[in-house]
DRENDO-1510 file (C-alpha; in Angstrom, 1 decimal, always signed):
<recs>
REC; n; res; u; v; w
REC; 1; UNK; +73.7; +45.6; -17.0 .
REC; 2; UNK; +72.4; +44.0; -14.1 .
REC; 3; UNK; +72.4; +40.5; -13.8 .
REC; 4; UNK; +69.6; +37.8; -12.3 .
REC; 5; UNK; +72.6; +37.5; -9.5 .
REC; 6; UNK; +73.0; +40.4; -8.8 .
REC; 7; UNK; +69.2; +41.6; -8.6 .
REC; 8; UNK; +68.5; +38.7; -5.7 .
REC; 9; UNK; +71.4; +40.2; -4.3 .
REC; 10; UNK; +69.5; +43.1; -4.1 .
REC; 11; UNK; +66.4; +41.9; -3.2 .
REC; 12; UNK; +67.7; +39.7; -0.2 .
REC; 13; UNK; +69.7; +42.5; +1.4 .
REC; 14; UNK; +67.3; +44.1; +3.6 .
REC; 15; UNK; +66.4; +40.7; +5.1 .
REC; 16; UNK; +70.2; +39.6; +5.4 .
REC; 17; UNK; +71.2; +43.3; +7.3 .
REC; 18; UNK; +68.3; +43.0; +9.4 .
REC; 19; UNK; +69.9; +39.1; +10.4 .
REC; 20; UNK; +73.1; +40.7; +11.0 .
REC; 21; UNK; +71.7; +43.1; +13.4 .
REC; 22; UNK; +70.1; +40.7; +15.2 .
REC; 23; UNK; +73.4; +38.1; +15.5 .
REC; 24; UNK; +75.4; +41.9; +16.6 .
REC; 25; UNK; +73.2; +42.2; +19.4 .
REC; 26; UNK; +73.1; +39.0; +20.9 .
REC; 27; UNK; +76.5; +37.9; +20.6 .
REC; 28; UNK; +77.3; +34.8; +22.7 .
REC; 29; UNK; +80.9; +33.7; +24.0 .
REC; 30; UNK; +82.8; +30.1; +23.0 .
REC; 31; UNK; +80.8; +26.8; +23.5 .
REC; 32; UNK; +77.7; +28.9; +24.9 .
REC; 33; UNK; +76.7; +29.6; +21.5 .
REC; 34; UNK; +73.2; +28.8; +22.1 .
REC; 35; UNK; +71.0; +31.2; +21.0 .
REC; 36; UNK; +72.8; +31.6; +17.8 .
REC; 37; UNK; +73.2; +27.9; +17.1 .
REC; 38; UNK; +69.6; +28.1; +17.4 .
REC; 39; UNK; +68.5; +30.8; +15.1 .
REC; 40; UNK; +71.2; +29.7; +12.3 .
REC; 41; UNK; +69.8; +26.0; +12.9 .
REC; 42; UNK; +66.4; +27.6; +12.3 .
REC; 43; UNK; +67.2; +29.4; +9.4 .
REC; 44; UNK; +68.3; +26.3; +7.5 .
REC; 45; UNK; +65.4; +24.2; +8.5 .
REC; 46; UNK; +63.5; +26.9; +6.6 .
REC; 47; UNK; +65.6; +26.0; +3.3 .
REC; 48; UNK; +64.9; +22.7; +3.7 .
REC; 49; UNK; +68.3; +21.2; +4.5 .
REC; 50; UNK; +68.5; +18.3; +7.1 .
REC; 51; UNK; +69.6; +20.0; +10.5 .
REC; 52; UNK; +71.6; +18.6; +13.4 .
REC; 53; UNK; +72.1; +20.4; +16.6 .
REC; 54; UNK; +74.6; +19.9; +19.2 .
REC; 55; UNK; +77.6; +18.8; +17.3 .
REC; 56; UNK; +80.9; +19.4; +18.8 .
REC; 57; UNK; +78.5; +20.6; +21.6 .
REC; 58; UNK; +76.9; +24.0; +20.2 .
REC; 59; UNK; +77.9; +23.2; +16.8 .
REC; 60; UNK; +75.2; +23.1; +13.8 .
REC; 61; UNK; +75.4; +20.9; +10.5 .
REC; 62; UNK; +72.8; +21.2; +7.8 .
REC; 63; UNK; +73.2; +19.3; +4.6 .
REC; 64; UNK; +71.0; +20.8; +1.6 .
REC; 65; UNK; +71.0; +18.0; -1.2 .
REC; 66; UNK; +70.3; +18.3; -4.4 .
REC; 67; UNK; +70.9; +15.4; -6.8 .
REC; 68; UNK; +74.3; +13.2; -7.5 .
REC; 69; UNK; +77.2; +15.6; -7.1 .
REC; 70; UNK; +80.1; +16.4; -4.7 .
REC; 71; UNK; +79.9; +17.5; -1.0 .
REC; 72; UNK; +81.4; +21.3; -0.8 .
REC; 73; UNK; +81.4; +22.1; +2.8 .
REC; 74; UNK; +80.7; +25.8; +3.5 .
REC; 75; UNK; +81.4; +27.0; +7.4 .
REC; 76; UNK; +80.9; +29.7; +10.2 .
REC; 77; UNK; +82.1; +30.8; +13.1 .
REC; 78; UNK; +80.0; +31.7; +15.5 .
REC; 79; UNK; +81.4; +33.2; +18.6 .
REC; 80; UNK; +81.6; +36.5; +20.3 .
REC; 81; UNK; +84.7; +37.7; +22.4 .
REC; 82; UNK; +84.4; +39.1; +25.7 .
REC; 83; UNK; +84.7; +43.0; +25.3 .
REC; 84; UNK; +81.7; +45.6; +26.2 .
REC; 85; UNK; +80.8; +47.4; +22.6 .
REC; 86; UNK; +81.1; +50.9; +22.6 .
REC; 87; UNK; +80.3; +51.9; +18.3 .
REC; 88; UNK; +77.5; +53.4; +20.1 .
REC; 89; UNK; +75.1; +51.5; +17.0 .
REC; 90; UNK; +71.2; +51.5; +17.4 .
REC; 91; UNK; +72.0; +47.9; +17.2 .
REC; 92; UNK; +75.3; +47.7; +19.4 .
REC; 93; UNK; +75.4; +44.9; +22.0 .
REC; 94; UNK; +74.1; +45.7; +25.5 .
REC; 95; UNK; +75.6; +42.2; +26.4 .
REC; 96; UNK; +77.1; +40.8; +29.6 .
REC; 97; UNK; +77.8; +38.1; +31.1 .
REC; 98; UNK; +80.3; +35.1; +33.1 .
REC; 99; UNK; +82.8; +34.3; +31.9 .
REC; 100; UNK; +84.1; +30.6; +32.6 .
REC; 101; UNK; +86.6; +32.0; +34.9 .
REC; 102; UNK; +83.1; +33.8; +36.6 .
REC; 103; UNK; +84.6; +37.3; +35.8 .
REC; 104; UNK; +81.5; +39.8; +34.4 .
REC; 105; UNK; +82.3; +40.8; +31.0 .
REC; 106; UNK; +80.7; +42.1; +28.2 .
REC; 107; UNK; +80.2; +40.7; +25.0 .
REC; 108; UNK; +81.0; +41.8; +21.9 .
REC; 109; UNK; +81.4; +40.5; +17.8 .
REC; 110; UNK; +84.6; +42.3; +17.7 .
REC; 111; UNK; +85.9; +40.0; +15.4 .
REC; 112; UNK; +83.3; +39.6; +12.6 .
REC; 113; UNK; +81.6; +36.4; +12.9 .
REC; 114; UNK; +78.0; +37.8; +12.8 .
REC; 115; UNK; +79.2; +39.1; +9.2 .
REC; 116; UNK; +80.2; +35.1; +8.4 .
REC; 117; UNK; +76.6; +33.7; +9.5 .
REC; 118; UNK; +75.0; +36.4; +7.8 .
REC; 119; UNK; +77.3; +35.4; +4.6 .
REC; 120; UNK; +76.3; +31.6; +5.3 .
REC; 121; UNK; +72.9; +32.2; +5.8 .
REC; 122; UNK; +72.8; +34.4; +2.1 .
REC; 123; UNK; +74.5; +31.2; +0.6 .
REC; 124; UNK; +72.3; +29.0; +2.1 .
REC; 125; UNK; +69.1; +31.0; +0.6 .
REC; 126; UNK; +71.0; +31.6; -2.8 .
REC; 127; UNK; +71.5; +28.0; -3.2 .
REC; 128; UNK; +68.3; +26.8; -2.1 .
REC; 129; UNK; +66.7; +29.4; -4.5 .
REC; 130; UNK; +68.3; +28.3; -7.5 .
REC; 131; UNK; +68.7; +24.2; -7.4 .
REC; 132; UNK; +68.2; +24.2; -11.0 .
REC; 133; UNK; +72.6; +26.0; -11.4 .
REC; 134; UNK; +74.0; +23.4; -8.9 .
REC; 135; UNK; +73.9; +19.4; -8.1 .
REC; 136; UNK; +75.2; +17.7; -5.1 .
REC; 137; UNK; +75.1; +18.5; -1.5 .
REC; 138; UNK; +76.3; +21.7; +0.9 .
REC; 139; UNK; +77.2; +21.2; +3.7 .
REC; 140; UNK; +77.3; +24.1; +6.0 .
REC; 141; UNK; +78.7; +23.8; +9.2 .
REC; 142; UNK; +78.2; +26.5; +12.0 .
REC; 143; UNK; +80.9; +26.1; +14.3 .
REC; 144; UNK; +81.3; +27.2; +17.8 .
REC; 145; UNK; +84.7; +28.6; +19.6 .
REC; 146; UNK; +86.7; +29.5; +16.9 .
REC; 147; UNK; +88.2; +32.6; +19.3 .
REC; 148; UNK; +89.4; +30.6; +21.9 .
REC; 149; UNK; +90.3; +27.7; +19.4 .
REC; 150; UNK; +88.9; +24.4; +19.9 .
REC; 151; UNK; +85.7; +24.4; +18.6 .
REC; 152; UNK; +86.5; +22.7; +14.7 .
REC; 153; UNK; +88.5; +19.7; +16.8 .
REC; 154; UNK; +85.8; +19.5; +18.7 .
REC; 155; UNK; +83.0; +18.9; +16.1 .
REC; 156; UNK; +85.6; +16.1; +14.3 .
REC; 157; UNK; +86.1; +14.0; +17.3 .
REC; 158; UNK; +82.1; +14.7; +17.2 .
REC; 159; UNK; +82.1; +12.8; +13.9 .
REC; 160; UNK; +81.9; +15.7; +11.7 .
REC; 161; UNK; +83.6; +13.8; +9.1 .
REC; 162; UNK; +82.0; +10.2; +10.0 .
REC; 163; UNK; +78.2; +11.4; +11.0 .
REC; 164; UNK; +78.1; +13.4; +7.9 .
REC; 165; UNK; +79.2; +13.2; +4.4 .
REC; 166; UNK; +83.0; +13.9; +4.0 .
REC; 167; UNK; +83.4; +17.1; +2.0 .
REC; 168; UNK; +85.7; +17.1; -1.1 .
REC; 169; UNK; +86.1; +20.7; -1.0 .
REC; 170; UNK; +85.8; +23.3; +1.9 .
REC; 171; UNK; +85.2; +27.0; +1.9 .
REC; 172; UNK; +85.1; +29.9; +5.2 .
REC; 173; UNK; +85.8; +33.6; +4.5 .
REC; 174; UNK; +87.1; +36.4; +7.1 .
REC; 175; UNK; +85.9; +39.6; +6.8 .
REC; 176; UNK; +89.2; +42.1; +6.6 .
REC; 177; UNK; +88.6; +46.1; +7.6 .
REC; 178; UNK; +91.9; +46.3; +5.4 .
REC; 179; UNK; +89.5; +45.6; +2.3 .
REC; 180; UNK; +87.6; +48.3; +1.2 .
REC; 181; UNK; +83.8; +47.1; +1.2 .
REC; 182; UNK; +82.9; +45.2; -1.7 .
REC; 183; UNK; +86.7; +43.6; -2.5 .
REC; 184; UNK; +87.9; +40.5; -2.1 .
REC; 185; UNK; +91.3; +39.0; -1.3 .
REC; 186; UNK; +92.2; +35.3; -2.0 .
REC; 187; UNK; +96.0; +33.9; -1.8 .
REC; 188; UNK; +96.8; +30.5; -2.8 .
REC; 189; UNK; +99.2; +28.5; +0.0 .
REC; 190; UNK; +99.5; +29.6; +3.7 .
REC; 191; UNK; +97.7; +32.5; +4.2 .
REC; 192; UNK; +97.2; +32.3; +8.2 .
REC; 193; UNK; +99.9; +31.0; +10.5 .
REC; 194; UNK; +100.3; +28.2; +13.0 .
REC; 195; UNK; +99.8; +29.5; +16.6 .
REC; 196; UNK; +101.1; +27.8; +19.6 .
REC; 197; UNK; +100.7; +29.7; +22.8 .
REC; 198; UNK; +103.4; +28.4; +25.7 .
REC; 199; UNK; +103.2; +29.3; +29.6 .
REC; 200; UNK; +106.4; +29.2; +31.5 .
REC; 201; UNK; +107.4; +29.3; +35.2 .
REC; 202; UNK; +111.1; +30.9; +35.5 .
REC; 203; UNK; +112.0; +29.7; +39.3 .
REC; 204; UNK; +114.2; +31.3; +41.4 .
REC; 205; UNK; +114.8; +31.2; +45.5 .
REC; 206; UNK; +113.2; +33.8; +47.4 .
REC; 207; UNK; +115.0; +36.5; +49.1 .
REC; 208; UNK; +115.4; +40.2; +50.4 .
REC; 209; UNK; +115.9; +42.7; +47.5 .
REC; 210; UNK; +119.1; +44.2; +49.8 .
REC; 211; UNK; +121.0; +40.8; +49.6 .
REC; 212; UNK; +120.4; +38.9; +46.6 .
REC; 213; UNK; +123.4; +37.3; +46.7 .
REC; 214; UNK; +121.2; +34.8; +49.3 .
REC; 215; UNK; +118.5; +34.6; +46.7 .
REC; 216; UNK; +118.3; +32.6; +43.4 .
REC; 217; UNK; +116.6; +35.9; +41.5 .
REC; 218; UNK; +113.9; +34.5; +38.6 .
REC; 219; UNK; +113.3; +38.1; +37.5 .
REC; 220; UNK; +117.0; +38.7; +36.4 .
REC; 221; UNK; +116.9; +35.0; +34.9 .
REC; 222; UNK; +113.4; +35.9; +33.3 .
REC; 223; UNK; +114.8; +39.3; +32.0 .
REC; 224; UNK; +117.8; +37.3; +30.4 .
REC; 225; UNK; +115.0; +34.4; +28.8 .
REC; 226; UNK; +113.2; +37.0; +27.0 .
REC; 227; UNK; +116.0; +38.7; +25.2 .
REC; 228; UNK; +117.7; +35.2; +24.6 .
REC; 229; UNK; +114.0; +34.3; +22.8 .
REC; 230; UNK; +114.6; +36.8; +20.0 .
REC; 231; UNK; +117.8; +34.9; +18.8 .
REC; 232; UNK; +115.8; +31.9; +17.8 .
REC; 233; UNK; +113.9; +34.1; +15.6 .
REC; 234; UNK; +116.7; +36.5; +14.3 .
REC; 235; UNK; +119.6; +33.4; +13.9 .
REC; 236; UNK; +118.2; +30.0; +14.4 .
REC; 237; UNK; +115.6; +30.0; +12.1 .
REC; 238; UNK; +115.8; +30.6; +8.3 .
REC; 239; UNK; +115.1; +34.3; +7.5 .
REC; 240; UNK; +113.0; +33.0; +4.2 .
REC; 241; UNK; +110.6; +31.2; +6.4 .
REC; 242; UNK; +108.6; +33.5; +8.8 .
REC; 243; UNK; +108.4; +32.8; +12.4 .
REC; 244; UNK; +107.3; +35.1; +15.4 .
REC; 245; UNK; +107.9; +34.2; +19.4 .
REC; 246; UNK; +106.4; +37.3; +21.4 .
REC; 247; UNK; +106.4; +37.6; +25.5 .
REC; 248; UNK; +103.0; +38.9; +26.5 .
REC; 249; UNK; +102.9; +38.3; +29.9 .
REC; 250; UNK; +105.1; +38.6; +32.4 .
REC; 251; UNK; +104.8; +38.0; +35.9 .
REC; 252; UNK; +106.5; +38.4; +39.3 .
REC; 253; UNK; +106.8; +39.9; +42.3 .
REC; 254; UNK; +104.8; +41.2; +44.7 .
REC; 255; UNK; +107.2; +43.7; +46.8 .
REC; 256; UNK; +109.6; +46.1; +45.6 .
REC; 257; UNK; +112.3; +44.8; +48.0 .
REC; 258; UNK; +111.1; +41.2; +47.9 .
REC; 259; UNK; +113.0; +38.9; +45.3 .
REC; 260; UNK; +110.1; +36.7; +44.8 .
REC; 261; UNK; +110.1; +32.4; +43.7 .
REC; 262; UNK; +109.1; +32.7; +40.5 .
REC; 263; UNK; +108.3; +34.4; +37.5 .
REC; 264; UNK; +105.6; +33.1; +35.0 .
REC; 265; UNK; +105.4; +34.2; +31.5 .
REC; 266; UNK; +102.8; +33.7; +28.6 .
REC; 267; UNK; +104.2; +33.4; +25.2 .
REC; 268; UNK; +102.3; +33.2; +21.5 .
REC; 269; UNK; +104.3; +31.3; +19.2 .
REC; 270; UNK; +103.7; +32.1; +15.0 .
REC; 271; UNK; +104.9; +30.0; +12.5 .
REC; 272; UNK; +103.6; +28.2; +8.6 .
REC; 273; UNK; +106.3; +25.4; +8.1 .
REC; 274; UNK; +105.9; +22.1; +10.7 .
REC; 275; UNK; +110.1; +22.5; +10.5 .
REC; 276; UNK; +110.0; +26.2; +11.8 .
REC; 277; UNK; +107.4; +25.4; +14.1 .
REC; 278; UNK; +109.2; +22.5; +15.7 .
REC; 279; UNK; +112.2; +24.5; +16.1 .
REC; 280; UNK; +110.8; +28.0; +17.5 .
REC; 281; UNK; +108.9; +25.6; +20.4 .
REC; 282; UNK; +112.0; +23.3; +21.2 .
REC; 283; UNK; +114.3; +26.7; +21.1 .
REC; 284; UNK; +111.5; +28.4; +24.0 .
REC; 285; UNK; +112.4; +25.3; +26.0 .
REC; 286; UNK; +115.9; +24.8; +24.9 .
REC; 287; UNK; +116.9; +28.6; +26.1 .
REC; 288; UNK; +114.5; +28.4; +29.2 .
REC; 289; UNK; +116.8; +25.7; +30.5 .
REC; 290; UNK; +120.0; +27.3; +29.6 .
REC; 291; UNK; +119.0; +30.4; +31.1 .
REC; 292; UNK; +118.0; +28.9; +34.3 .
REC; 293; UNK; +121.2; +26.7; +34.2 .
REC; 294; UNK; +123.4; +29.8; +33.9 .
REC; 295; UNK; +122.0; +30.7; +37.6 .
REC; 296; UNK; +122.2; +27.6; +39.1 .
REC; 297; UNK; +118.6; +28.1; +39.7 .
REC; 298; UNK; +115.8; +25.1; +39.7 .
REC; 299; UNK; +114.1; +23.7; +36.5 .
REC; 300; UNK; +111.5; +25.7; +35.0 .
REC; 301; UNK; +108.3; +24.6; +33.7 .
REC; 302; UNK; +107.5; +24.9; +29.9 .
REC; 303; UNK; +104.0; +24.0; +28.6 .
REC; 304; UNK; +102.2; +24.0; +25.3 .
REC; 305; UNK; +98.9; +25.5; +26.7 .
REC; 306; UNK; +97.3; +25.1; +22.9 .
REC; 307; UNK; +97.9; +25.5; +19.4 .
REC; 308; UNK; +96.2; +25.1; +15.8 .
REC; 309; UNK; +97.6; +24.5; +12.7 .
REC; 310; UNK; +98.6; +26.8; +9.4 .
REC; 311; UNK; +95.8; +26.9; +7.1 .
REC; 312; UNK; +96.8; +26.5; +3.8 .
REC; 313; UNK; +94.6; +26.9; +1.0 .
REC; 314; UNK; +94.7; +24.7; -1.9 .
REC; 315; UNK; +96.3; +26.5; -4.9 .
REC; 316; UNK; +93.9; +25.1; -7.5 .
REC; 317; UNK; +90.8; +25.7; -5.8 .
REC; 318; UNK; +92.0; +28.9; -4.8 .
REC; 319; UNK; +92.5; +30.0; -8.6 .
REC; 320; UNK; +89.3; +28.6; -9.5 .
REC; 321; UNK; +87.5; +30.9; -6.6 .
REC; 322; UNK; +89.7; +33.8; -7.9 .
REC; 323; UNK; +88.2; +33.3; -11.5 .
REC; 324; UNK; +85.1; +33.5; -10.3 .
REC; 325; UNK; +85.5; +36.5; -7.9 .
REC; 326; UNK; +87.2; +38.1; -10.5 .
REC; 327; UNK; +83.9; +37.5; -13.3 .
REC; 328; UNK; +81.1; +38.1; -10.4 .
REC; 329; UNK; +83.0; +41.5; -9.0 .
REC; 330; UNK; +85.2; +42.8; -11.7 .
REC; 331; UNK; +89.4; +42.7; -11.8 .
REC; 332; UNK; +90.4; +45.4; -9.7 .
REC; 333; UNK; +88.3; +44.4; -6.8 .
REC; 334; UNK; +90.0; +40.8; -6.1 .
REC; 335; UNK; +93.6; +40.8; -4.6 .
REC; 336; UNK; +95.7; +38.7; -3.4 .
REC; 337; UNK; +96.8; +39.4; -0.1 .
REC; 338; UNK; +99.5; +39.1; +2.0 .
REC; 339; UNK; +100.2; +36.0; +4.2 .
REC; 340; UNK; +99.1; +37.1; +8.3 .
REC; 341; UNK; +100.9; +35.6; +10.9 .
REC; 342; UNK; +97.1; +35.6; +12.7 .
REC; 343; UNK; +95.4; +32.5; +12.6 .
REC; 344; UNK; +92.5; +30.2; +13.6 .
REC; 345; UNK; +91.1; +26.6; +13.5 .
REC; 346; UNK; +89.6; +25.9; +10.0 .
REC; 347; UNK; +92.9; +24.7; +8.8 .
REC; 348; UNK; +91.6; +21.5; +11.5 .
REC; 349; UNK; +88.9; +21.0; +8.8 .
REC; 350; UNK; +92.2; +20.4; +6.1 .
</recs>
C-alpha cells in the first residue's frame, strides 16, 4: 500500500518538474549563478528557513531549525557548463552567453545540477512539511562552480563553517544515467577520485624542419614525455591502488617545416590515496625533466593549474543511508556502485 510518503511524493511532483524545467532553461555558468541563486534563495524563504545570499560569492545558505538536535548539512550545485543544448525539449535551453575568456557559448545543464536543486528544493518542502518526524537544523547549502571547481573552497574561506553552524553530517547526490530511473547507488569509502589537472611547456630551440640537427626539437622530446607518462601508472605505482595520468592537449607548431620552441601540454591527473597522488604528480615532473635532460634541451615548466580532493564517504553514515534507501525503495533498487575516477569539490566540505 501507499504510504503518507509516498502520496506527498505524489502530490509535490507536478510542482517540483515544473521547477526543474524552469532551472533547464535558464542554466547559468560558474560564479554567475545569479538568477538561480536567486530563485533557490526564494524558494527557501518560502519554507521559512533563514536565508543568506552571496556566500562564497553566488553561493546560498538557508538554515531551517527546528528544535535541539544536530546540524545535517544538505547541498547543491548549481552551475551550468558551456555547451549549446540540442535534446530539442519544449523546455531545452535557448541559452548563450560570454564566457570569462569572452568567447560566445551556449549554455547548457549537461551535467545534472538542475536535477540536484530540484532534489534540494523537494527536501526542503518535505522537511518543512513535516517538523513534527525531525529535530534540529538543515542546512542546505546551494553552491556555485562546482564544474570548474572552486566554488565549495570558496564558500569556506567565506565562513561556511564559522558564519553558520558546523554540520555534523553532510549529504549531496549525483544523478547517474547509468541508474535506471527510480534506483539508487551508495558505496561506502572513495567513491570519486582526486583530480589534479597539470600544464606543461616542453622547450626546445627553434629551427628548419630540413636541419634539425641545428634545432633542439620539443615535439620529438614531447612525443618521448607522453609515452614515458604511462610508466608511472603501469610500474611506479601499485597496481592495487588506482591511478590515471592522461595527455589531452598537446600543442606545437605552427609550420610543417618549422621545428617550433615549444610544445605545451594539458594533463588530468586521477588518483584516491594522498600516497598515489603524491607520486603520479612528482613522476609528471620527475619524467618531464628527464626527458628534456636526455636532449640537452632547456628546463620545462610544470604547473599544478588546480585540483580537488577524493571524496570519501563515511562508511557508517553510508550504511545507515543504505538502510534507509533500501526500506523507502525496496532491495533491488539500491546498489552499490563502482568507485569513478570522475570527481568534484564536495569532498572540500569533508
Amino acid at each position: 500500500p501507499e504510504s503518507p510518503d509516498s502520496r506527498w511524493v505524489e502530490a509535490a511532483y507536478p510542482s517540483l518538474a515544473e521547477l526543474y524545467h524552469h532551472l533547464h532553461a535558464h542554466p547559468e555558468l560558474s560564479f554567475h549563478e545569479t538568477e538561480t541563486a536567486a530563485r533557490l534563495a526564494a524558494e527557501l524563504r518560502k519554507l521559512g528557513a533563514d536565508v543568506t545570499e552571496g556566500v562564497g560569492r553566488t553561493g546560498v545558505v538557508g538554515l531551517l531549525k527546528n528544535g535541539d538536535g544536530p546540524t545535517v548539512m544538505v547541498r547543491t550545485d548549481m552551475d551550468a557548463l558551456p555547451v549549446a543544448e540540442a535534446t530539442g525539449l519544449a523546455y531545452a535551453s535557448k541559452v548563450t552567453t560570454k564566457d570569462d575568456d569572452g568567447n560566445t557559448v551556449g549554455v547548457m545543464h549537461a551535467c545534472g545540477h538542475d536535477v540536484h536543486m530540484t532534489c534540494l528544493v523537494g527536501t526542503a518542502r518535505f522537511l518543512a512539511e513535516h517538523r513534527d518526524t525531525w529535530k534540529g537544523t538543515v542546512m542546505f547549502v546551494c553552491q556555485p562552480a562546482e564544474e570548474g571547481l572552486g566554488g565549495a573552497v570558496t564558500m569556506l574561506k567565506d565562513g561556511l563553517f564559522e558564519r553558520f553552524p558546523k554540520p555534523k553530517y553532510a549529504l549531496a547526490l549525483h544523478c547517474d544515467a547509468t541508474l535506471a530511473a527510480g534506483r539508487v547507488g551508495l558505496l561506502p569509502g572513495y567513491i570519486l577520485a582526486n583530480v589534479d589537472s597539470v600544464d606543461v611547456t616542453i622547450r626546445g630551440r627553434g629551427g628548419h624542419g630540413s636541419t634539425p640537427s641545428a634545432a633542439i626539437d620539443p615535439i620529438v622530446i614531447a612525443c618521448k614525455y607522453v609515452l614515458d607518462l604511462q610508466t608511472t601508472v603501469s610500474r611506479e605505482k601499485s597496481a592495487t591502488d588506482p591511478g590515471v595520468i592522461t595527455v589531452g592537449s598537446f600543442h606545437g607548431g605552427t609550420k610543417r617545416n618549422i621545428i617550433p620552441d615549444e610544445v605545451k601540454l594539458q594533463i588530468t591527473v586521477r588518483s584516491y590515496s594522498d600516497e598515489t597522488r603524491k607520486l603520479l604528480l612528482d613522476s609528471i615532473e620527475n619524467k618531464a625533466l628527464a626527458a628534456a635532460a636526455s636532449a640537452r634541451a632547456p628546463k620545462p615548466t610544470v604547473t599544478i593549474v588546480e585540483g580537488t580532493p577524493a571524496t570519501y564517504n563515511d562508511p557508517e553514515l553510508t550504511e545507515r543511508m543504505a538502510a534507509v534507501a533500501r526500506q523507502t525503495l525496496g532491495d533491488d533498487n539500491v546498489s552499490r556502485p563502482e568507485p569513478r575516477m570522475g570527481g568534484e569539490d564536495f569532498s572540500e566540505f569533508g
